[in-house]
N, CA, C and O atoms as a GROMACS GRO file, in nm:
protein
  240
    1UNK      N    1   4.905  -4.665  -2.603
    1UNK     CA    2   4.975  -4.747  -2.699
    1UNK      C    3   5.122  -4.706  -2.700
    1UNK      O    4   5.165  -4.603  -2.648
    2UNK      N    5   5.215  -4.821  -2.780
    2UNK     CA    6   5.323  -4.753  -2.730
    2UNK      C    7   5.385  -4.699  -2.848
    2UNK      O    8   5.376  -4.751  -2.959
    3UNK      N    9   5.467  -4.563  -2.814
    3UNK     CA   10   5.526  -4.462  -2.920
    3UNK      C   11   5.527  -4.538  -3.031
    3UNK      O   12   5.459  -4.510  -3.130
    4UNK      N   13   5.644  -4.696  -3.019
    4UNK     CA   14   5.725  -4.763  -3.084
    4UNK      C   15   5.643  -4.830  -3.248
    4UNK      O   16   5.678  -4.862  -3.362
    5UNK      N   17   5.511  -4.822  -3.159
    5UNK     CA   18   5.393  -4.911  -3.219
    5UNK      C   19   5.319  -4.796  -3.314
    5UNK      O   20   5.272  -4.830  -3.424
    6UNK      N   21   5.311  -4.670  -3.269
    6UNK     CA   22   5.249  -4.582  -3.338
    6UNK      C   23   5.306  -4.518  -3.439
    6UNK      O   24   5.247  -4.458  -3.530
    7UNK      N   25   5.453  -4.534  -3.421
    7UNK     CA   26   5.507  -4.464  -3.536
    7UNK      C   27   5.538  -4.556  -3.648
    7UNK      O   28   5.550  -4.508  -3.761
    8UNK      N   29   5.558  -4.726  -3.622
    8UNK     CA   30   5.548  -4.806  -3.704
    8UNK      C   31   5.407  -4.811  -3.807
    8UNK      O   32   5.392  -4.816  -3.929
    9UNK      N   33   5.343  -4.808  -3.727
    9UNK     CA   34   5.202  -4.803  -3.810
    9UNK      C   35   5.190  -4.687  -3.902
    9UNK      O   36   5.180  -4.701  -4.024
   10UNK      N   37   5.189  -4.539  -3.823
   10UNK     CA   38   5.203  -4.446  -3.892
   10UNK      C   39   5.294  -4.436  -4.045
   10UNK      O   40   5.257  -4.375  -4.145
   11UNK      N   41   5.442  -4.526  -4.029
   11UNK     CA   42   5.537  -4.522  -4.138
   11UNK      C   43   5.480  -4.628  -4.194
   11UNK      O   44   5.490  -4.600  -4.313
   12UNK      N   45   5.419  -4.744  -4.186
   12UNK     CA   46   5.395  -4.797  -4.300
   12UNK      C   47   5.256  -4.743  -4.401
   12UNK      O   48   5.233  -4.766  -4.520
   13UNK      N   49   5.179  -4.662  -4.300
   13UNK     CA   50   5.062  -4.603  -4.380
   13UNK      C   51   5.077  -4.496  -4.487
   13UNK      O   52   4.996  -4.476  -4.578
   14UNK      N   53   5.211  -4.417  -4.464
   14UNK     CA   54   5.290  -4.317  -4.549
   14UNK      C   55   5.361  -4.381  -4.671
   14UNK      O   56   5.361  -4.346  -4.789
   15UNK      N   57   5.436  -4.512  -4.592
   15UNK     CA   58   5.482  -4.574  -4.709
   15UNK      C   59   5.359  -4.605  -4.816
   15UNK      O   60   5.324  -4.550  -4.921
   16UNK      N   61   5.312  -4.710  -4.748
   16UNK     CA   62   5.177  -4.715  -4.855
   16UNK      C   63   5.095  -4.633  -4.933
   16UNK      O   64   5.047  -4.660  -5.042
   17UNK      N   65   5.082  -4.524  -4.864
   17UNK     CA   66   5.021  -4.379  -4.968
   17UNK      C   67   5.122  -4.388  -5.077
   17UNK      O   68   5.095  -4.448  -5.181
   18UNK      N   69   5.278  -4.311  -5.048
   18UNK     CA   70   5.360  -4.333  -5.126
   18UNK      C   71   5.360  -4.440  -5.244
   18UNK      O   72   5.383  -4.416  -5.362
   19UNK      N   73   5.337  -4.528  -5.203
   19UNK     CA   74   5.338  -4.638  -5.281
   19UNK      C   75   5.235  -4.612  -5.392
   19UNK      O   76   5.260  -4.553  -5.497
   20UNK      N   77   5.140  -4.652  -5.365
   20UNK     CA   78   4.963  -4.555  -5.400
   20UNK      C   79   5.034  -4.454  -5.540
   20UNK      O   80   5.035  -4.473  -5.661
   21UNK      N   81   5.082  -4.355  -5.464
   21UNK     CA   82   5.078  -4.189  -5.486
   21UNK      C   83   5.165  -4.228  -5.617
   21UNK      O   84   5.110  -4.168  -5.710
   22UNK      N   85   5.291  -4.311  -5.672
   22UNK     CA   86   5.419  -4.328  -5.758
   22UNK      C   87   5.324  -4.434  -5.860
   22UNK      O   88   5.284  -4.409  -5.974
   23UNK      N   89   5.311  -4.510  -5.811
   23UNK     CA   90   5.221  -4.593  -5.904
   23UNK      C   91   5.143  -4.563  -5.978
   23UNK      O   92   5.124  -4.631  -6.080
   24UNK      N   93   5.069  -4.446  -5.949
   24UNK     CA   94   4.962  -4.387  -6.066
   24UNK      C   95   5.043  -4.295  -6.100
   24UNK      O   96   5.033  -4.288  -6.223
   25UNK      N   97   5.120  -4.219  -6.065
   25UNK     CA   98   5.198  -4.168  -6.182
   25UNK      C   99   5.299  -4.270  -6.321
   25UNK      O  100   5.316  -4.265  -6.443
   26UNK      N  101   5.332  -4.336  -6.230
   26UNK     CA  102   5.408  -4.456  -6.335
   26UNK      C  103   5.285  -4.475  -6.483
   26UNK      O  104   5.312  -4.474  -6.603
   27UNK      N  105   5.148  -4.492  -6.415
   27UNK     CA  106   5.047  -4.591  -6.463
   27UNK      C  107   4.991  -4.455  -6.566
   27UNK      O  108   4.947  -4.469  -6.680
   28UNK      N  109   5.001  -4.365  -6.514
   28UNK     CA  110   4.955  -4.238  -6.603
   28UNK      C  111   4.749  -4.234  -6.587
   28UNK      O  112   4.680  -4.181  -6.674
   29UNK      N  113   4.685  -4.308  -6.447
   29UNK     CA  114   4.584  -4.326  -6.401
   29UNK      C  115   4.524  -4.262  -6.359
   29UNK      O  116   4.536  -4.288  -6.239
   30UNK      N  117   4.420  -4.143  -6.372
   30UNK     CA  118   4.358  -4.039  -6.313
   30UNK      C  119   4.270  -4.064  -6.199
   30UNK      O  120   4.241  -3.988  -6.106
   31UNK      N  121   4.227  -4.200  -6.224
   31UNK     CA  122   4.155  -4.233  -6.126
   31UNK      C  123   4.212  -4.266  -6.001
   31UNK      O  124   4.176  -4.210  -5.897
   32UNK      N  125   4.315  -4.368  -6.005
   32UNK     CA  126   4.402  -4.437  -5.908
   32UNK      C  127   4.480  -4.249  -5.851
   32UNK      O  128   4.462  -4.216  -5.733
   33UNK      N  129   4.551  -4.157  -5.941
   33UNK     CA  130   4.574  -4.042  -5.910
   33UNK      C  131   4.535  -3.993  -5.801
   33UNK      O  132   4.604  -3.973  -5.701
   34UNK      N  133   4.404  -3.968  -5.819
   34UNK     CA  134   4.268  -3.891  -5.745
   34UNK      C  135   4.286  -3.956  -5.600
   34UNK      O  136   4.315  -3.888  -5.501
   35UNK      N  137   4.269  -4.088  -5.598
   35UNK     CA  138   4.265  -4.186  -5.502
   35UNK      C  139   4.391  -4.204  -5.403
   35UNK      O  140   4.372  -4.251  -5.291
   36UNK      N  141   4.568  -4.153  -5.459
   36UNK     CA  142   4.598  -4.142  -5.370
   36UNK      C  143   4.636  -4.029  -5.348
   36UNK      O  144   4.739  -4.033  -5.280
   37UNK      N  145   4.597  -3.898  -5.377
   37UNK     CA  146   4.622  -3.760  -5.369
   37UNK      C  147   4.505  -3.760  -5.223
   37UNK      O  148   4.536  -3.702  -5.119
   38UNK      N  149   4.387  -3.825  -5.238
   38UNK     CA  150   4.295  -3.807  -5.124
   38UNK      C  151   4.270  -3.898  -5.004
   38UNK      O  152   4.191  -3.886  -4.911
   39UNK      N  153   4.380  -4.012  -5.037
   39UNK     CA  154   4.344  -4.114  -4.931
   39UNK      C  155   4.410  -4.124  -4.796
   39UNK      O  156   4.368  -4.194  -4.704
   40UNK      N  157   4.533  -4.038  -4.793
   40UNK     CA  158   4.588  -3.995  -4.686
   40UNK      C  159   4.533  -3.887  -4.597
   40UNK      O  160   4.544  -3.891  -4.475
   41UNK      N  161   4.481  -3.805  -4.654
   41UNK     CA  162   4.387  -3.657  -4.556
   41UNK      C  163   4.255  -3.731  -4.497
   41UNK      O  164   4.223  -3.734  -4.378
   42UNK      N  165   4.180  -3.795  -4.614
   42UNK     CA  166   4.063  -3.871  -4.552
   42UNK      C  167   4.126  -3.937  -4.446
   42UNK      O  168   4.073  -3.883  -4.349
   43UNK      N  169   4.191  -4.006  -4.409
   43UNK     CA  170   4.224  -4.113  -4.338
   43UNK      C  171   4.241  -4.033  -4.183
   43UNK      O  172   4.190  -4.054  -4.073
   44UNK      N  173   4.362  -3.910  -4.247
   44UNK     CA  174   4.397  -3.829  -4.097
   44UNK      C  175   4.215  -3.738  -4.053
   44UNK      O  176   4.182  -3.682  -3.948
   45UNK      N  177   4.154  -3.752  -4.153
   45UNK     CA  178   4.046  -3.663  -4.061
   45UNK      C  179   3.912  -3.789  -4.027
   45UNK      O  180   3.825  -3.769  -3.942
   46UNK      N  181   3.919  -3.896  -4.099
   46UNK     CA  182   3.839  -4.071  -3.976
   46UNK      C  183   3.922  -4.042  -3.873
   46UNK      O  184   3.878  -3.988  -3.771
   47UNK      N  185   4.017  -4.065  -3.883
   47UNK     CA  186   4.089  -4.051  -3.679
   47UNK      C  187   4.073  -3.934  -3.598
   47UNK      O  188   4.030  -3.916  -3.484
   48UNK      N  189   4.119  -3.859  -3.686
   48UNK     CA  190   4.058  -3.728  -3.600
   48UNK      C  191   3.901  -3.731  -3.518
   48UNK      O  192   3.869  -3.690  -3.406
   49UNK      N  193   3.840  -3.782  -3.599
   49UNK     CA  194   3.684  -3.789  -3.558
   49UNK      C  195   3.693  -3.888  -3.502
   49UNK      O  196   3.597  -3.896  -3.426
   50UNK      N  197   3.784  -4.015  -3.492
   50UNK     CA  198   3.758  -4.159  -3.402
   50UNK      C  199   3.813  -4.092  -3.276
   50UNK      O  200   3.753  -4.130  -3.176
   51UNK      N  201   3.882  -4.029  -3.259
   51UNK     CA  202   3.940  -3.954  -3.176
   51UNK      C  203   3.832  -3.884  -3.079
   51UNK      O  204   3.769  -3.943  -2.991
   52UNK      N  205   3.824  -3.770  -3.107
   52UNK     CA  206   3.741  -3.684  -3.050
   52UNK      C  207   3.658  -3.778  -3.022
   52UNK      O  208   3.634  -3.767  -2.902
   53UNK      N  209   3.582  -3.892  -3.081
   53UNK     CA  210   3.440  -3.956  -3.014
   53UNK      C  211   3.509  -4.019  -2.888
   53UNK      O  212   3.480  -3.994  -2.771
   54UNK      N  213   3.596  -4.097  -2.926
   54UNK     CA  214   3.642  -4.157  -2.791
   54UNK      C  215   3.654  -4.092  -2.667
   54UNK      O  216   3.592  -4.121  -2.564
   55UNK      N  217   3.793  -3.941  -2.690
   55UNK     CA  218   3.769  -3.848  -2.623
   55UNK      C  219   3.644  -3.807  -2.511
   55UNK      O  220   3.650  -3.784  -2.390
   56UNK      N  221   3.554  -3.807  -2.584
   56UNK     CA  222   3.385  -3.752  -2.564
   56UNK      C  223   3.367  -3.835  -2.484
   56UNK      O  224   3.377  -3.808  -2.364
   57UNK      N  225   3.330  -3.985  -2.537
   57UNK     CA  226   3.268  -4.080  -2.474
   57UNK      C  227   3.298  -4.128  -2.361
   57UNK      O  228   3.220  -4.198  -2.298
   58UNK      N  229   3.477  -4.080  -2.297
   58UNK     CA  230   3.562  -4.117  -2.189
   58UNK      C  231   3.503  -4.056  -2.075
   58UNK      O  232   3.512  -4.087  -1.956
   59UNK      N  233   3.430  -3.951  -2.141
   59UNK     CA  234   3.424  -3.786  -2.004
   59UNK      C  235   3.310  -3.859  -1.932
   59UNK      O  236   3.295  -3.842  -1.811
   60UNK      N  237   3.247  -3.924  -1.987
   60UNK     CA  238   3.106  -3.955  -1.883
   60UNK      C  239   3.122  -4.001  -1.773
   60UNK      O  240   3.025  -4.023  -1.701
   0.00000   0.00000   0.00000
């Protein structure tokens, strides 16, 4: 894929946490809070694991 494409994606997924992350503070929301304090790590460790399977599945 290309760099150009990965880091676009990457910055809008940060933005969007961000986004997420200010909003429940604005909102004073524990729940929405929770949700974007954890939705960025979850996300980097699904790829991590989409990763490695692909990885895996290439070697055969």
């Amino acid at each position: 894929m290309n760099i150009k494409k990965i880091i676009a994606r990457e910055g809008l997924i940060i933005i969007g946490w961000g986004l997420l992350f200010i909003s429940s503070l604005l909102s004073k929301s524990e729940n929405l809070l929770l949700c974007a304090i954890f939705a960025y790590p979850v996300y980097i460790i699904i790829r991590f694991i989409a990763w490695a399977i692909r990885i895996l599945m290439s070697k055969d």
